[in-house]
N, C-alpha and C positions, 0 to 999 in steps of 0.2 A: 157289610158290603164287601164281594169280592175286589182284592187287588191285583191289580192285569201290570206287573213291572216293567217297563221297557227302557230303566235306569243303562247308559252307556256304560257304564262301571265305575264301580262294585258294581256287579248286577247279578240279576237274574238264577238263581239255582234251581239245578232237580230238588224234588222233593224227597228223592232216595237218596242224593247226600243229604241234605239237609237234617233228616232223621237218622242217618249212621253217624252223623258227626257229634248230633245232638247223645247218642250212645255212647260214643268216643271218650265225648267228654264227662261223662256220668261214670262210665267203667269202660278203658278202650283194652280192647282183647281178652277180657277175665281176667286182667291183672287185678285188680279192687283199685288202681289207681285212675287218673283222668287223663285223659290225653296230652292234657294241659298241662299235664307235672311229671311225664312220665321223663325217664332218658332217651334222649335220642341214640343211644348207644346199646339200649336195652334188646334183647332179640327181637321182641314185638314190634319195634319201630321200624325197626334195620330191615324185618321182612315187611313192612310197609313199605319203606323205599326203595328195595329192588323192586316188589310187584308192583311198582307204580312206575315205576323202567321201563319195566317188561311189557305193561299193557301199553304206554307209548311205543316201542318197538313195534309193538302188535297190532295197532290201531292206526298207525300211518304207513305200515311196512317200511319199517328204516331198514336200510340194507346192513351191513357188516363195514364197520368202520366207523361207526357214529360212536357217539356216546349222546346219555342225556343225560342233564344236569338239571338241579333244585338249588337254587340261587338266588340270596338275598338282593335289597337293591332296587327291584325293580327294571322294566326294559331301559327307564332313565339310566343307569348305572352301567348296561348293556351298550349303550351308545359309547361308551370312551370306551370299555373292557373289550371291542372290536377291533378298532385302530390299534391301540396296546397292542394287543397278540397281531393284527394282520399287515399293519399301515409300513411298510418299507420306506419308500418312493412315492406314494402315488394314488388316488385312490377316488372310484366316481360315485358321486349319488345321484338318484331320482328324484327334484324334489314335488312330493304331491299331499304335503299339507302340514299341519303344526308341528308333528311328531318328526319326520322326515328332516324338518327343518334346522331343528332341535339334532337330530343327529349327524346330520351336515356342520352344524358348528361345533360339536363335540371334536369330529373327526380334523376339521382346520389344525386344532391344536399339536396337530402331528405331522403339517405340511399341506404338499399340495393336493387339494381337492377340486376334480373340475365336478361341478354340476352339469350333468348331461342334459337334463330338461328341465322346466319346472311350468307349471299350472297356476303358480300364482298370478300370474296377469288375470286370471278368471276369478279370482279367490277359491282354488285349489277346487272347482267342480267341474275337472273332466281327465281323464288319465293323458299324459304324454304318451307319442308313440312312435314320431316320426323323429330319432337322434340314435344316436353313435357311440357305443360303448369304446373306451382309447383300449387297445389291445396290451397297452402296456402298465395299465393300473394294477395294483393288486388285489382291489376287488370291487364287484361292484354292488350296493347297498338299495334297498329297495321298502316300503311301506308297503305292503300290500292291501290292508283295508283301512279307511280313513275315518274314524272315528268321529270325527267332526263335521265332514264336510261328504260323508257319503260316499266316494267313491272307492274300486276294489278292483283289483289288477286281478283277473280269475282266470291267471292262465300260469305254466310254470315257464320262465322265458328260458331262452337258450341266445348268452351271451358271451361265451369264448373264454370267459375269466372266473375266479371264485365269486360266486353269488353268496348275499348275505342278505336275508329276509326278518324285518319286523314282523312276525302274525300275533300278532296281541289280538288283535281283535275278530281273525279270521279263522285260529285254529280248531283244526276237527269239524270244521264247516264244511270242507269240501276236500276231496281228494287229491295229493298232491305228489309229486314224484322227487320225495327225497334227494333222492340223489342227485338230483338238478344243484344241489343247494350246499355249501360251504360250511352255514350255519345259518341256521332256524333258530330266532329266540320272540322271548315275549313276556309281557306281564300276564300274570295267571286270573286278572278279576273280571276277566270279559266272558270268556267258554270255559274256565275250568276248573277256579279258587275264589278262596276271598282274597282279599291283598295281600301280601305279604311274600309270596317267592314269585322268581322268575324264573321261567325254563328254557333252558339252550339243549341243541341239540347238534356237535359241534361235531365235522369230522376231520380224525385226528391227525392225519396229514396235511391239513392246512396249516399246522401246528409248528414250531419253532424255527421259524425261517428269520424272525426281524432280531437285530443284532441287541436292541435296549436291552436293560431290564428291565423286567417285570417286577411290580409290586406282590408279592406271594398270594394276597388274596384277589389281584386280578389277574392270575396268570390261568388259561383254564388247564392247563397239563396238573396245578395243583390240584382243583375240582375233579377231574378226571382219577388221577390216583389215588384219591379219596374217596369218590363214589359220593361225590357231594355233602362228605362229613366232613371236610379240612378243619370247619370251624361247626358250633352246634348250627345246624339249620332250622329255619321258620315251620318246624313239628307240624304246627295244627292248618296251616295252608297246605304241606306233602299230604296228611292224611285224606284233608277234604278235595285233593285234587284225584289222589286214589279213586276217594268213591264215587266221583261224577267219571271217570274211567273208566268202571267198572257199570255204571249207567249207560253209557255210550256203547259199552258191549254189548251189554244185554239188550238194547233199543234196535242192533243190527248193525252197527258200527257207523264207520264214514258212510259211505253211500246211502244207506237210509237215513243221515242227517239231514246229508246234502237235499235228499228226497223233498224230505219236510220245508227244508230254509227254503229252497225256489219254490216251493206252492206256497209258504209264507209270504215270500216278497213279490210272489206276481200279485196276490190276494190284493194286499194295500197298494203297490204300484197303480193295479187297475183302478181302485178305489178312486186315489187321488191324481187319478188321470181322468176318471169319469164326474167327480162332483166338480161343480161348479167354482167353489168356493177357493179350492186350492191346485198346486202347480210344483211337481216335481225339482225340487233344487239342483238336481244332476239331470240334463238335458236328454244324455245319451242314452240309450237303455244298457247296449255293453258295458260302460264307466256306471252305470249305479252298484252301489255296493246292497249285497241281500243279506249284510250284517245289522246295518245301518243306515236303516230307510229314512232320508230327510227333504221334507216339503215346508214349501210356504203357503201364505194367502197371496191370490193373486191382487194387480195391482188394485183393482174393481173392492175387493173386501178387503185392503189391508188393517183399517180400522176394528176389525173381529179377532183382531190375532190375541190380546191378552183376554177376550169373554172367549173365545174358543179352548185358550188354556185353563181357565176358570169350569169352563163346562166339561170338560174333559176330565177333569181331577175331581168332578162331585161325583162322577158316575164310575172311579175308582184307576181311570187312566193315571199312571204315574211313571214318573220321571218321561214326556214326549217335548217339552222344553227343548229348545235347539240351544245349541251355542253359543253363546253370546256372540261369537264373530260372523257368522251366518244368522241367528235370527229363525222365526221359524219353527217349527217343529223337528222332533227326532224319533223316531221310533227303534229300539233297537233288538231285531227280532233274533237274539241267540239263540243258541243251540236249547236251551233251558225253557223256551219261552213255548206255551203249548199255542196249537196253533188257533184254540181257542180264546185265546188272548185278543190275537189279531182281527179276527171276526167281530170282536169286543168292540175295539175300536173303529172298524169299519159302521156298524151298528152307531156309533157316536158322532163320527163325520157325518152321517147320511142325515141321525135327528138333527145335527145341529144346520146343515144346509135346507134341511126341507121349517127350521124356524125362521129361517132370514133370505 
């Protein structure tokens, strides 16, 4: 039986990395070694991670003045390595869900932090939009797709101060204007790795203003001079983010992704606005996220919710489980995810409400 993944992360890959990694790791470049044991220092590697720079460069149009970075840790680790290089004085977040939340307390630990809005009075299903950026923070921090709870800020804001954006779960989804942005970072197992690196994309005049020290390995002027070798890097996540890169070029890049994910997520949107059975977790249609499609059983069927995951997983549907804090189901229609997948599952809402 086919498997249709719609895992939040780890999730989801092209099947052209999957199979160059799978070669990587057998023989990567004609060295006769594996990917896995090669040096990161070795030429073969080093031109892995510059052209894995360069197609980031290239695939989001970062202007002149960036840099990107391959960064152990995770976005978790991203959350303090923020405040460290940026936090002065002062400094605001958005909060719109666990992850947000999470980096809101990280960032306390360096002073004052106002919360400009937050969504949790709804348990985090609708984007804030009516608050005020302080003109004198030094900078302001933002989630932009929610992983949990479905929602997706799809616009680039223009707020007066240095912007700082989570896209763990949104990047190469949709086309974004760099230069709105102070620093882009993210965990790589959503759109673009398996676990193991983070990528920042940091521009370097935001850079040495706050008087601390820095710890050497969270400082990012280290990373930066390095080229992300300061210390050995997570090898076999740079490679396999190479090749889903190098997949996203050849597929047509941003815009033809973006193409796909909105006829993906109108597909099931409509689905489960049309059956009976279920009811969109995020109200709004601009606040739903086209990363991270999450519905429930209405109140009428809520007793079907674990036979509908039951039924859903014998006909090969996997990871559509919601959240433990929301409940419900999750569909998570990445970049990776074909849009036969989703049809898949529409085909499996429709049997299972035309049984009950």
């Amino acid at each position: 039986m086919k498997k249709h993944n719609f895992y939040a992360g780890p999730s989801i890959l092209s099947q052209f990395t999957i199979d160059n990694v799978i070669e990587g790791v057998r023989d990567f470049a004609g060295t006769g070694l594996s990917v896995l044991e090669v040096s990161h220092r070795s030429k073969e590697f080093v031109a892995v991670n510059d052209q894995a720079q360069a197609l980031f460069k290239e695939l989001l149009e970062i202007p002149d003045g960036y840099h990107v970075l391959f960064l152990g840790g995770g976005a978790s680790l991203q959350f303090t390595m923020i405040p460290m290089n940026l936090f002065k004085t002062k400094a605001a977040y958005l909060n719109t869900g666990s992850w947000a939340s999470k980096a809101l307390k990280e960032a306390k630990i360096y002073g004052e932090v106002v919360e400009v809005a937050s969504s949790k009075d709804a348990n985090f299903n609708y984007i804030p939009r009516d608050y005020s950026v302080p003109s004198d923070a030094d900078y302001f921090h933002i989630t932009t797709n929610n992983t949990i709870y479905g929602t997706e800020i799809k616009s680039d804001l223009d707020v007066g101060i240095p912007l700082v954006a989570d896209m763990s779960s949104d990047i190469f989804s949709r086309r974004i204007d760099v230069s709105k942005y102070a620093i882009i970072y993210g965990g790589a197992q959503k759109n673009l790795a398996p676990s193991g690196v983070a990528f920042a994309i940091v521009k370097e005049d935001i850079l040495g203003k706050v008087d601390r020290a820095i710890p050497t390995m969270l400082d990012y002027k280290t990373h930066i001079d390095k080229e992300s070798m300061f210390n050995t890097p997570p090898v076999l996540p740079i490679f396999a983010a190479f090749q889903t890169l190098k997949w996203l070029k050849s597929n047509g890049g941003i815009e033809a992704m973006n193409k796909v994910n909105v006829e993906k997520a109108d597909m099931l949107y409509s689905e489960i606005e049309r059956n009976k059975l279920f009811v969109p977790a995020v109200s709004k249609d601009e606040d739903r996220s086209i990363m991270n499609i999450c519905f429930v059983m209405t109140d009428e069927y809520q007793e079907l919710e674990q036979d509908f995951n039951s039924f859903a997983s014998s006909k090969g549907m996997v990871g559509i489980k919601g959240h433990r804090s929301v409940g419900g189901f999750r569909a998570s229609t990445y970049n990776a995810l074909p849009t036969e997948s989703v049809a898949a599952l529409i085909d499996v809402m429709k049997e299972f409400e035309s049984n009950h």
